[in-house]
C-alpha positions in Angstrom: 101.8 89.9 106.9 99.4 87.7 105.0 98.8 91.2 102.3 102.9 90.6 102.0 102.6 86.5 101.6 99.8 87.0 99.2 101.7 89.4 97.1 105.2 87.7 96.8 103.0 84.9 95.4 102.2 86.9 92.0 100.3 83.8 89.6 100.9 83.9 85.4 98.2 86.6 84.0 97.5 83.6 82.0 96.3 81.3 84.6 92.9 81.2 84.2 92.0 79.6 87.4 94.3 80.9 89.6 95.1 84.6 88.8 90.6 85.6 89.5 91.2 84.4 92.6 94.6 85.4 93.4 93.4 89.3 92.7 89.8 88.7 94.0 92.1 87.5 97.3 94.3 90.8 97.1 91.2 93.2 97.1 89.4 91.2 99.9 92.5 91.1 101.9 93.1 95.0 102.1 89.3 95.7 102.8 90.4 93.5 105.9 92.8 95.2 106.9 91.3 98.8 106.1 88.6 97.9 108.6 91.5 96.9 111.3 93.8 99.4 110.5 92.7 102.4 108.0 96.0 104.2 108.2 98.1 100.9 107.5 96.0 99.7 104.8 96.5 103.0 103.3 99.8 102.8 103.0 99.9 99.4 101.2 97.3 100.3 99.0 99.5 101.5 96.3 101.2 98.2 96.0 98.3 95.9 95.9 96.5 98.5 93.4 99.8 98.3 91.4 99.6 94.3 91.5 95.6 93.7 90.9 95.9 96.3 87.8 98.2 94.5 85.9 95.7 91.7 85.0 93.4 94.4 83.5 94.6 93.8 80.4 94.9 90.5 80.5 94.0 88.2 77.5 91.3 86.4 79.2 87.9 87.7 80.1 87.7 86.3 83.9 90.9 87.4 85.2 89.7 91.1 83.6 86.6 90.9 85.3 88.0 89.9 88.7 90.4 92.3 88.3 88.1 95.1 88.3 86.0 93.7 91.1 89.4 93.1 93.5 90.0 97.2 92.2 86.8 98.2 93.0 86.6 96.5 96.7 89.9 98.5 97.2 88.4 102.2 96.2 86.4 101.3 98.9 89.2 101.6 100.9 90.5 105.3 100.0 90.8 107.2 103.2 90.6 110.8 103.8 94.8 110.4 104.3 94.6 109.4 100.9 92.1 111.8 99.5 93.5 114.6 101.4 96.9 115.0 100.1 95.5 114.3 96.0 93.2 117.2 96.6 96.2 119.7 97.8 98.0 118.7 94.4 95.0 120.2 92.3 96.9 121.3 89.3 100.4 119.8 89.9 101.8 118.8 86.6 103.7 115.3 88.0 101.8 113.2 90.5 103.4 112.0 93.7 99.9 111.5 95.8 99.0 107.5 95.8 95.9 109.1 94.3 96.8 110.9 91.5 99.2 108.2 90.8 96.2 105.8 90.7 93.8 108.3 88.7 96.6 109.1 86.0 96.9 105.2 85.6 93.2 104.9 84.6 93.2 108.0 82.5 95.9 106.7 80.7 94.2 103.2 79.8 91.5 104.9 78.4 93.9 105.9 75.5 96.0 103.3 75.7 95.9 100.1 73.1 96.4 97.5 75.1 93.9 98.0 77.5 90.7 98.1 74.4 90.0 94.8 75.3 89.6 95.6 78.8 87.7 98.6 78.4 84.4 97.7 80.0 86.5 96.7 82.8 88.1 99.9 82.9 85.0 101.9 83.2 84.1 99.7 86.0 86.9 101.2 87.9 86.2 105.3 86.9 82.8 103.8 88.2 84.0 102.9 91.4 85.9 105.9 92.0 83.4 108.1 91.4 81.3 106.4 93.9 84.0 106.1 96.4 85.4 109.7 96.1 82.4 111.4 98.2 84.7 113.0 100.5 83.9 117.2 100.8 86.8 119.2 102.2 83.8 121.2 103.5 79.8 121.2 103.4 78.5 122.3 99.9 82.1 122.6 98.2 82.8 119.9 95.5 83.6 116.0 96.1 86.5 114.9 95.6 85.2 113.2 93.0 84.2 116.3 91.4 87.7 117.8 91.4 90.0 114.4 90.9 87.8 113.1 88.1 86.2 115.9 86.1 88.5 115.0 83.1 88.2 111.5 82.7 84.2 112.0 83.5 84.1 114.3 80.2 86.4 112.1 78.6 84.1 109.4 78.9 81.1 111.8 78.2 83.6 112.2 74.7 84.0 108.5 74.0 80.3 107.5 74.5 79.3 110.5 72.0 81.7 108.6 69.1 79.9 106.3 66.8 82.1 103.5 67.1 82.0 103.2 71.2 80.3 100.1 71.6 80.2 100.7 75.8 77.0 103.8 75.9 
């Protein structure tokens, strides 16, 4: 109940005091309740992700930054209910996996125009997936990090090769 408060209480992107701690709130909260209740927190997980990544492309520097904190607290959360069903739609053309939804959403702002100013921020989150996506289906096979994020990684390999990237 205090995940649903805190989220009908959305703050202006543009509140510079406010909105860092309204999303640094959001990602705290849900590691709260993923400790309580993993299975719950799962399933509420694509709404607070959906709330906290709006401010990534926000205009000011410290709501980007908290932003990607608050996102990178919640890939600590990802669950093997969550992992699971993103690894049975390897190859599926239209995402329905919270997931894949998630993953789509930062390959996407890696092309995308209005997230250049946030790009160091958005690197912090492929970071913290990476990291967080250690789950094996079985001993020796590849993470899930390995299969969910083999594109973006090269991607990224791609972008830092380009003269003009100034995040090597």
């Amino acid at each position: 109940s205090i995940l649903k408060a805190v989220l009908s209480s959305l703050p202006p992107k543009t509140d510079s005091t406010l909105a860092p701690a309204w999303v640094g709130l959001l990602g705290s909260a849900l590691v709260a309740y993923n400790k309580t209740d993993p299975d719950a927190s799962s399933r509420e997980l694509s709404k607070v992700w959906k709330a906290v990544w709006t401010f990534l492309d926000s205009a000011d520097a410290a709501v980007r930054s908290a932003a990607a904190q608050s996102l990178h607290l919640m890939s600590t959360c990802f669950t093997l209910r969550l992992i699971e069903p993103a690894l049975a739609e390897n190859g599926a053309v239209e995402p329905h996996s919270v997931l894949r939804k998630i993953i789509a959403q930062v390959s996407k702002a890696l092309d995308s125009l209005a997230y250049a100013q946030s790009m160091a921020e958005v690197l912090s989150v492929i970071a913290a997936l990476v990291a967080n996506l250690y789950h094996r289906v079985q001993p020796g096979a590849p993470s899930a990090a390995e299969i969910l994020l083999l594109s973006i990684v090269q991607r990224v390999g791609v972008l830092r090769s380009q003269k003009n990237f100034e995040f090597k």
